[in-house]
N, C-alpha and C positions, 0 to 999 in steps of 0.2 A: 725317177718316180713317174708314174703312169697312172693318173685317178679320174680318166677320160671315158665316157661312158661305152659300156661294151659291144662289140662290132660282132657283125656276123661272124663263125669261124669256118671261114670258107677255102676248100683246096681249087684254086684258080681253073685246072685242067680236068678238072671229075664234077659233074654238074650230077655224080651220083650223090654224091656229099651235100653238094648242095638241099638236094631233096631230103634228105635225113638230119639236117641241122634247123629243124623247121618249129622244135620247142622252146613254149616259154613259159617261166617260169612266174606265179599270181603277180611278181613286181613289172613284167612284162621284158625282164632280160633273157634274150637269146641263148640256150645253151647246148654242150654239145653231148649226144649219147655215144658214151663208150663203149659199148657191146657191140655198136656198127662201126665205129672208127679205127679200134685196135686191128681190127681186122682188113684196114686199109696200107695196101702198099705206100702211098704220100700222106703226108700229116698236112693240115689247114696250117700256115701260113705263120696262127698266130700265136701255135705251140712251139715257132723255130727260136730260139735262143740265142743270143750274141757267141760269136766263138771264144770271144775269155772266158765264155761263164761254163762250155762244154768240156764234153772228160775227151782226151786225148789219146790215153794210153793207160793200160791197166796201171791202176795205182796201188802203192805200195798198203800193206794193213798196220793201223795205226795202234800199238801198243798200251790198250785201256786198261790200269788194273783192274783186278777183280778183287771188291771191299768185300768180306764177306764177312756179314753183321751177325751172326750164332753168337761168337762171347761179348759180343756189342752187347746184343738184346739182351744177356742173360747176366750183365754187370761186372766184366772181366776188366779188368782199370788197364790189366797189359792187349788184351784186344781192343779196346777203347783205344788206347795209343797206337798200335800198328794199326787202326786204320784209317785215324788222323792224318799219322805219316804217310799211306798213301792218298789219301784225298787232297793233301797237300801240294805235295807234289802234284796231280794233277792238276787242280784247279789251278794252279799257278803258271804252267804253261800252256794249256789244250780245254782248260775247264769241262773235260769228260772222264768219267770213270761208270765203272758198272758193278753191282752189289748180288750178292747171291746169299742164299740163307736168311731171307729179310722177312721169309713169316708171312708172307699175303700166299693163299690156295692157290695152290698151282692147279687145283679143277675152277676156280675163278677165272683165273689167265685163262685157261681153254674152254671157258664158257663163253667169255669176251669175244673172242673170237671167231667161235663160232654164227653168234650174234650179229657181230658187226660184218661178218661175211653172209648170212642171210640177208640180211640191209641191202648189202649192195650189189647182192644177184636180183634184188627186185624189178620189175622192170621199168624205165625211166618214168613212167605215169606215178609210179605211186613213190617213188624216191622225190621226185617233187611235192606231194605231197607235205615233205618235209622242208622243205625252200627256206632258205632265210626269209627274213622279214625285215626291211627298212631299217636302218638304223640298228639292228642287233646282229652280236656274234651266232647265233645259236643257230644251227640248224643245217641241210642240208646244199652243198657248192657242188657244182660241176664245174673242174678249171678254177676258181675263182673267176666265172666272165662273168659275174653278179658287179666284180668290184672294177677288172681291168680289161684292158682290150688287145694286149699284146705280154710277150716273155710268159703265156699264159701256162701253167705245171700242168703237166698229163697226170692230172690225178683226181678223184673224188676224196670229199669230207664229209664229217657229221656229228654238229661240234654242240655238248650240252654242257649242262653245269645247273645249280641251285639256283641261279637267277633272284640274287639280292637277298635271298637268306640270310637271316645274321647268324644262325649258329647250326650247326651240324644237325643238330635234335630238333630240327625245323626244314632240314634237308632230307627224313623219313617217305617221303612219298611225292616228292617232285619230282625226280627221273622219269619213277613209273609213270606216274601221272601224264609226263611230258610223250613218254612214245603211245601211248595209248589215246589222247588227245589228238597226236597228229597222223597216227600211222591206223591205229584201232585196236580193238581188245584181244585182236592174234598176238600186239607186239608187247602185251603184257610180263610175261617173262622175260624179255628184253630187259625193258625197263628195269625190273627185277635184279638183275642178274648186273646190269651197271648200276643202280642204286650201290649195292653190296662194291663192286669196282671198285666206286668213286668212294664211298668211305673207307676202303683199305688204303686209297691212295693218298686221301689226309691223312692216315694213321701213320704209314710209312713216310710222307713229307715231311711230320715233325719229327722223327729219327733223325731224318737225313739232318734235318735244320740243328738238333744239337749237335748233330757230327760237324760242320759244317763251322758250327762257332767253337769246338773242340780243336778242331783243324788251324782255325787263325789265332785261338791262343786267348780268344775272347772271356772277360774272367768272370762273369756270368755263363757260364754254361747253356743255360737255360734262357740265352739272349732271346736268338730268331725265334726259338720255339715258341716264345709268348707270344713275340709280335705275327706270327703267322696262325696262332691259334682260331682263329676265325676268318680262317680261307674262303670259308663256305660261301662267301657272296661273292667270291670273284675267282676262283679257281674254274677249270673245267675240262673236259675229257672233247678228246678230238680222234674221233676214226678217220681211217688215213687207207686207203681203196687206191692203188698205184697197179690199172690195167695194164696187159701188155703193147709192145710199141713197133709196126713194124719200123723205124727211121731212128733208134734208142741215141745216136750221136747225134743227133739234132735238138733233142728236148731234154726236159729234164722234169722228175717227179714233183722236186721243190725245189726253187730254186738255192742260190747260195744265200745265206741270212743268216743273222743271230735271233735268237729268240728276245725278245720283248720283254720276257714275262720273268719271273725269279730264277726257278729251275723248273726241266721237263724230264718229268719219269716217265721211260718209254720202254716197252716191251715191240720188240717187233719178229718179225716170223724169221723161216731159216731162210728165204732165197737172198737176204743181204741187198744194197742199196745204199744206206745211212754212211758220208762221207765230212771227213771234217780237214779245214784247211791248217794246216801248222807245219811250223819248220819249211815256210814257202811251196808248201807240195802238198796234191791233195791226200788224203788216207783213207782206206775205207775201214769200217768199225764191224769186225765179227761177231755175226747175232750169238745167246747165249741161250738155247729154250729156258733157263732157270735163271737167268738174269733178267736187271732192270738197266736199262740206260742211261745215267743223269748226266745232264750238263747244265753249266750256270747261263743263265740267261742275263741281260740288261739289266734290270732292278739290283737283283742280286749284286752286280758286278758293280752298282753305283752301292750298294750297303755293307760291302764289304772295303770301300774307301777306294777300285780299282783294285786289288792285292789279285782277287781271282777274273778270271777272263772270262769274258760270251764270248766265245769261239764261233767262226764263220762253219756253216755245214749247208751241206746241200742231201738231196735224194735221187740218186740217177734210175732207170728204169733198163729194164730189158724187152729182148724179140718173144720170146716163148713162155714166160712166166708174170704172172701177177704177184704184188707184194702187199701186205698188210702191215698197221703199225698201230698200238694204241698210245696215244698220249698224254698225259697227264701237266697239266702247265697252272704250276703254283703260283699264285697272285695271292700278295697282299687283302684286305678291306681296301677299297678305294680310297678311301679317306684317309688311310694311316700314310703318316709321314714317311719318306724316305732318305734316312738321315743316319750314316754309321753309328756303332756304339765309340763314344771317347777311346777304346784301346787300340783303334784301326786307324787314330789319326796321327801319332805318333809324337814326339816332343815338339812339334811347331803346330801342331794340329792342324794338318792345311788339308782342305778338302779338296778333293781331285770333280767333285760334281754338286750341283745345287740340291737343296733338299724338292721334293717332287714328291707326288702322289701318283700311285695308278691309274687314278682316272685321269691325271695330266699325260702320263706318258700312251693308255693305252687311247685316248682322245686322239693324240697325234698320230697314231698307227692308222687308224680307222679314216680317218678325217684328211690328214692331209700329205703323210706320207708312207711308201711300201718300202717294209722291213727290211736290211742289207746289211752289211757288214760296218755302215755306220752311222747307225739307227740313234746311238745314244748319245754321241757327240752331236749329231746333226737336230735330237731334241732338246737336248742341252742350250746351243745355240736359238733353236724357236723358243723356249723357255725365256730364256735371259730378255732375248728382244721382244717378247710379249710383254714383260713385263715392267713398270716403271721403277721397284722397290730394290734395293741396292741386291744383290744376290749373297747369301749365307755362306760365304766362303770362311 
């Protein structure tokens, strides 16, 4: 863990770099522009990666199925089941599968994209313009060196969401709102265009969420779906900007981690990247243009009593091409408990985790440590010793 405040990102032997690493951002942290770095033979120092964490040798592709929800959505009880059966099986070993036929515009998807690739051909002046702010997820990172000072991802972000909304029908005009406030009334159809996103992707979260308690056998159906019914104050959309690299075995897009957060609906483009670790060896995950990518995240993986996995994944980069990714990461309300339903605990009812809330877990993400492969043991752990009150096992 590395929550040490952020250093120059300096290539020791090019005092060219030096002169081009000379922005900061209204909080006054150093950052670095990618239009002039990708284009550098060496990388600063603080992009090099540990060698366990780098790719070694082409890795094998990791066999996701493809859930394809048509008789899902349209009330087939036998496509209901064969696609339980498959999500089952995943989530039980690799916690990844991917869905096709799920009903969100595929002119959405390539509007998104479009969007979120104007964003980040802007030029660095006005991409800051969008900076995070103190204290909050929302908004525009270079590197993440706002947070950290080294293992730093070759990549940009630009992470929004409804921002404490209690209900969707209160989430009408705060996207827009949000890029036109920071960016101006050019990036109104932005706004626009992930307003519209972001409510297909609550719409499509709670499909997945009854699939999902259909899959574990849960005898409410319609378990997760209540309890994730008002996402809308902690959910959020994340653009994902992975420039080209000339040094691509040295860094890496993102590093290796599990997600935090319940599950991540991700669409990403065709030059591929997204790798997940299982069966002791890494895999890479074949983009789908009409697919969505889900995997379980921490929360998840504590609500389903441990049964399904947060899978470690990483994003590796290349020399010649840029990658895009939109992501989606479902959060509970902050406030709501996180506590399986009775049919996950089984005849001794023994919980494999303490009951939590989001903002206890996403508190510890922010605050005091960077996300890894064991994020939720290790808050688990700061949990318990935080606290004086016997734990709810």
């Amino acid at each position: 863990m590395d929550t040490s405040a952020p250093t120059l990102l300096l290539c020791p032997s090019s005092s060219d770099i030096n002169n081009h690493l000379h922005h900061r951002d209204h909080n006054g942290h150093l950052i670095f522009d990618s239009s002039f770095l990708q284009k550098q033979q060496r990388i600063p120092s603080q992009f090099i990666w540990p060698c366990r964490d780098l790719v070694s040798n082409k890795v094998p592709e990791l066999t996701t199925p493809l859930v394809d929800l048509r008789g899902y959505l349209a009330g087939d009880d036998a496509a209901k089941r064969r696609a339980a059966d498959l999500v089952r099986v995943a989530c039980s070993t690799h916690g990844f599968f991917q869905v096709t036929n799920h009903g969100v515009d595929a002119a959405l998807i390539q509007a998104g994209h479009a969007h979120m690739d104007g964003f980040f051909k802007l030029p660095i002046e006005w991409k800051l313009k969008a900076s995070k702010k103190t204290g909050s997820t929302w908004g525009y990172s270079g590197a993440h060196a706002d947070r950290f000072s080294s293992n730093l991802p070759w990549k940009e972000t630009l992470t929004f969401g409804c921002h404490g909304k209690e209900s969707s029908a209160s989430c009408n005009a705060i996207i827009r709102d949000y890029f036109t406030s920071v960016l101006g009334e050019d990036f109104e159809q932005a706004g626009v265009v992930f307003q519209r996103y972001y409510k297909a992707m609550e719409e499509l979260s709670l499909v997945i969420m009854e699939l999902l308690a259909v899959s574990l056998g849960v005898e409410d159906e319609l378990h997760f779906r209540k309890f994730y019914e008002d996402m809308s104050s902690s959910s959020f959309i994340r653009c994902n900007y992975y420039p080209p690299c000339q040094e691509p075995s040295l860094t890496l897009g993102t590093g290796p981690h599990c997600d935090p957060t319940s599950i991540t609906i991700l669409h990403q483009d065709q030059v591929g990247g997204l790798e997940v670790f299982t069966h002791n060896k890494w895999h890479s995950i074949r983009p789908h243009p009409h697919a969505f990518v889900i995997n379980i995240g921490d929360t998840f993986m504590a609500l389903s009593n441990g049964r399904y996995k947060s899978c470690l994944h990483r994003a590796v980069v290349n020399r010649s091409r840029e990658r895009r990714s939109l992501a989606f990461f479902v959060c509970p309300r902050e406030d709501k408990v996180v506590r399986p339903p009775n049919d996950l605990l089984g005849t001794q009812g023994t919980r494999r985790y303490p009951d939590f809330t989001w903002s206890d877990l996403l508190h510890f993400t922010q605050k005091h440590y960077r996300a890894d492969a064991a994020t939720l043991h290790n808050f688990t752990h700061w949990l318990l010793s935080s606290s004086s009150s016997t734990p709810p096992y």
